[in-house]
N, C-alpha and C positions, 0 to 999 in steps of 0.2 A: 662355371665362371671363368674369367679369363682367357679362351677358347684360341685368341690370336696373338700372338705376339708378335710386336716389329722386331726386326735384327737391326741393329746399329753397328756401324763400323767406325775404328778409327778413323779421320783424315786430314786432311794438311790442303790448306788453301790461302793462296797468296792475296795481302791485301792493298788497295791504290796505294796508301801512305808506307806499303812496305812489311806491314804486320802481316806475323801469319798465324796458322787455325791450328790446333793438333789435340790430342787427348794425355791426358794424363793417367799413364800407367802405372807409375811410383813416387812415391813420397818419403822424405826423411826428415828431418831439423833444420827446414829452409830453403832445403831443393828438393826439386820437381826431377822426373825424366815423363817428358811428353814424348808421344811419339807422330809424328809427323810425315804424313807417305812411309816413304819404308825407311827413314832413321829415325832415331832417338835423341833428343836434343834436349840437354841439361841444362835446368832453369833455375832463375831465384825470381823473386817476386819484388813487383812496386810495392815501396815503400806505404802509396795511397790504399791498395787491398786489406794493411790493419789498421785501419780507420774508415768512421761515417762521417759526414759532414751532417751538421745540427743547423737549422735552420730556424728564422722566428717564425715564430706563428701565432703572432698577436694579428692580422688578419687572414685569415686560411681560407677566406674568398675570394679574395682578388685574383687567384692563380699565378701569383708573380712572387720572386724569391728573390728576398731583399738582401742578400748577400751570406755566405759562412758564419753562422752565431758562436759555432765551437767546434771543436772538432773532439769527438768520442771514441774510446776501444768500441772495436764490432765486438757483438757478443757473442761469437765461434769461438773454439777452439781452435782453427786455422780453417782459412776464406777460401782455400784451396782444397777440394778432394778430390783423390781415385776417381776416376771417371769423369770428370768435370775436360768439357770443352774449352778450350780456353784461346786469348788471342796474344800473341808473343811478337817481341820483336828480336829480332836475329845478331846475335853481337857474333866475337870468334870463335872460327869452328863449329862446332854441336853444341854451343851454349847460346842461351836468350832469354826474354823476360820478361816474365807473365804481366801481363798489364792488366786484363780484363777477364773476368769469368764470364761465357756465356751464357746466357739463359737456361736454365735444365729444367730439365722435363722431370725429373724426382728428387727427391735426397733420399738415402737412409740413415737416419741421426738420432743421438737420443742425448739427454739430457747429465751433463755433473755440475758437481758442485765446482767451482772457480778457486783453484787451488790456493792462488795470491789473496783472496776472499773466504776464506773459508766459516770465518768466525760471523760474517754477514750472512751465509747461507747464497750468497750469490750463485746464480744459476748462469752457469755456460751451453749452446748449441754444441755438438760434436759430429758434425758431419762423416760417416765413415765410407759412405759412398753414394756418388752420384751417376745421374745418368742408368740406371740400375734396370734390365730388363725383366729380372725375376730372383726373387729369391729361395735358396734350395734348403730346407732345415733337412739336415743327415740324420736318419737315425739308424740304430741297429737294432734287429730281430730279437736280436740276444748274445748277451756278452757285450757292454752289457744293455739288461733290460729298457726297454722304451719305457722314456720319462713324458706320459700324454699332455701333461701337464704344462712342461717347460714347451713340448712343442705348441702346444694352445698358445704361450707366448710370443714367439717367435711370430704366427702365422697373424696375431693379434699387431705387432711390429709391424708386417708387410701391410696391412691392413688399415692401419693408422698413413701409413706411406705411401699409398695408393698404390703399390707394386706386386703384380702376381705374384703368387706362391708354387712350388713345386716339391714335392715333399717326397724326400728319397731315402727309400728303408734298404741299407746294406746287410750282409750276412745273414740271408735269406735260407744259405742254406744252413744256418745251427738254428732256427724259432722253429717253434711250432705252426707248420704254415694256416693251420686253421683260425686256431685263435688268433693269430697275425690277421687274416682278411679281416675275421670281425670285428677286429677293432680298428681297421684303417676303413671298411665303408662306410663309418662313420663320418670322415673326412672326404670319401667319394662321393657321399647323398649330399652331401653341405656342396660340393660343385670345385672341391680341388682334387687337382692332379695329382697322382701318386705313382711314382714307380718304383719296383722290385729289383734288387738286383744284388748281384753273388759276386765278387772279385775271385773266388774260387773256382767255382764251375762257368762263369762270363754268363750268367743268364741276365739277363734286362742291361747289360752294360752296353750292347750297341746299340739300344734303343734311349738308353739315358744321353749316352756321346748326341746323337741327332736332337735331342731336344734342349740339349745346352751348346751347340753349332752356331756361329755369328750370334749370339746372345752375353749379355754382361749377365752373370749372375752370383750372386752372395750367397756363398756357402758360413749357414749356422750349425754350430754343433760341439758338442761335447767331444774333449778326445779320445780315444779308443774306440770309435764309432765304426772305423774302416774309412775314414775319409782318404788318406795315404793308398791304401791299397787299390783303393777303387778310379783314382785319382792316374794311379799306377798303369790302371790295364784298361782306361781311357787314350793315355797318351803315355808312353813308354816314358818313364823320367820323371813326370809333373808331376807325381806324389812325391818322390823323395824330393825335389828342387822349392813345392811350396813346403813342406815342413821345416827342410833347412832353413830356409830366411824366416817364415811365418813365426816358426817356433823359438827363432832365437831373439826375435822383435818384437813380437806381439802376446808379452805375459804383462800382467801388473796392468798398473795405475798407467802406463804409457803404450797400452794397446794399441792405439792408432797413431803413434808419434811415427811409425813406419807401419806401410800398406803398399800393399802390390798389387797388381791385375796382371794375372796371368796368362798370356797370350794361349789361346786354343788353334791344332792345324786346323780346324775348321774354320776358324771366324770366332769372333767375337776373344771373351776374357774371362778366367776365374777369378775372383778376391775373395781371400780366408779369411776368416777373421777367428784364429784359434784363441781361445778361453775368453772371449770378449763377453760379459754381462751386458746384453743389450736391453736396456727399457726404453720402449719408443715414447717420442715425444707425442703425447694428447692434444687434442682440442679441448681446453677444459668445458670450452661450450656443446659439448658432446654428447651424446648417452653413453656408456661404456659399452653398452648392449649393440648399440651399432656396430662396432669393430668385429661381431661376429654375426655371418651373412644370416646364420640359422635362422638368429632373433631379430632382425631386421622386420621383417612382415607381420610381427607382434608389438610394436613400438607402435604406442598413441592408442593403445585398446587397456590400458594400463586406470584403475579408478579414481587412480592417486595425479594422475598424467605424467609428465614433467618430475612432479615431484618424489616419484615412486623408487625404490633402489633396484627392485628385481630381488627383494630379498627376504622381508616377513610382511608387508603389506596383505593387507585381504584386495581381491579383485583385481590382482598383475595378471596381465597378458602373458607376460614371458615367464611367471610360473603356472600357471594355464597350462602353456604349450608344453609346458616338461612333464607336466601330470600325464597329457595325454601323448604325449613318448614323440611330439612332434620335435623337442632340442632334447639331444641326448643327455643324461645325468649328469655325466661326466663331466662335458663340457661345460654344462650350468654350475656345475662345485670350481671349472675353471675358472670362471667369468668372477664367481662368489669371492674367489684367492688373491683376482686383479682388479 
């Protein structure tokens, strides 16, 4: 699955009325650094991006909109992410401002509770990044041990979000390389990528550097994983310069109040998202089963149809297919936890 990937780049284009086009590589508490051709241009945002206009809709056939009925908070967390194209207009020097989000081609977002709301249970979007070419969950060999579980999440995340996966096992060399394969073919017969690699001895690291080259990608992961290291001896510096910022910004409750993308010599960006608890946002009108490709081709053979969970029913499809070893255990006790 996901065999091709487009690479997207930065860029900067000028518009008739003057506005111009750029990406947004950082974020903080109301500004932006887009970056634009080859500067970087510090922004705040319209006023109109934290608000919706409410319209009437006591006729919703006419196709005509009878003027502003209210104006509403949008319900993000901020209307602006990481990765987001956006269109600016140019005030003094290297500063300008965001008028408009372009259309994106993904988010990767998940769900909190509205902090100013809390006692209502109100639910906020959280956008942590846009525009997203692939997402990387880190894990390590050992030291410590692979959590299969949390990464079923994770790839459960991309999956909801329609965004490739790339799944990247470090310190390769302290696991036991056997029981290491057989427990990632699992995730190689399911149809994802998987690469190997040592910050130690550099085995799979030029081949990880080419496959994150001109590509946005979302590194998930636990600390201690080797992400720094391996980060290290990709591009000389970028492990220690993402942990400096990542890690002194992105703990707590204000994980995404600052985010970065961090430029690669090849093309494209990394964004970290150190200790971030990500639950992706669902289609409640979903099967959960879908979000894993496995069980995909056993969904609607189910006795119960529709109504079935995948979990003590008689005559499920997708306990079927585990009986006869077509979805791995594991993965089925994952799917059972989410």
């Amino acid at each position: 699955m996901h065999d091709h990937i487009e690479a997207h780049e930065p860029h900067e284009d000028a518009r008739e009325d003057g506005a111009r086009t750029g990406t947004v590589f950082r974020k903080g508490r109301g500004l932006y650094d887009v970056r634009a051709g080859g500067a970087m241009v510090r922004c705040s945002i319209s006023n109109k991006l934290h608000k919706r206009l409410l319209y009437p809709t006591s006729d919703p056939s006419s196709g005509t909109l009878r003027g502003v009925q209210r104006v509403a908070d949008i319900e993000v967390v901020d209307p602006i992410a990481v990765g987001d194209e956006i269109s600016y207009v140019p005030g003094d020097g290297e500063t300008g401002m965001i008028r408009e989000v372009l259309p994106r081609r993904n988010t990767l977002a998940r769900s909190i509770t509205d902090p100013k709301r809390r006692s209502q249970g109100r639910q906020l979007t959280q956008v942590i990044a846009a525009n997203v070419d692939q997402i990387v969950p880190v894990f390590a060999a050992a030291k410590p041990k692979p959590r299969w579980h949390l990464l079923d999440r994770y790839l459960l995340t991309a999956e909801a979000a329609g965004i490739p996966s790339l799944i990247c096992v470090t310190k390769i060399d302290l696991g036991d390389g056997e029981a290491l394969d057989e427990d990632l073919e699992v995730y190689r017969r399911i149809g994802y990528r998987v690469m190997r690699t040592s910050s130690k001895t550099g085995e799979g690291v030029d081949a990880f550097r080419e496959a994150i080259a001109g590509r946005t990608s979302v590194f998930l992961g636990k600390s201690g994983v080797g992400k720094t290291s391996l980060l290290n001896a990709l591009q000389p510096g970028l492990g220690l310069l993402v942990k400096e910022i990542s890690g002194s910004t992105g703990k707590g409750r204000h994980a995404t109040s600052h985010l970065e993308m961090f430029p690669l010599d090849g093309g494209g960006g990394v964004v970290d998202t150190p200790g971030m608890k990500v639950f992706p946002v669902l289609d409640d009108g979903m099967d959960r089963a879908s979000y894993f490709p496995e069980m995909r081709p056993h969904l609607g053979r189910c006795k119960f149809g529709a109504d079935c969970s995948h979990s003590h029913e008689p005559g499920c499809g997708i306990k079927e297919a585990v009986e006869a070893g077509d979805i791995d255990e594991r993965r089925y006790q994952s799917f059972l936890k989410m």
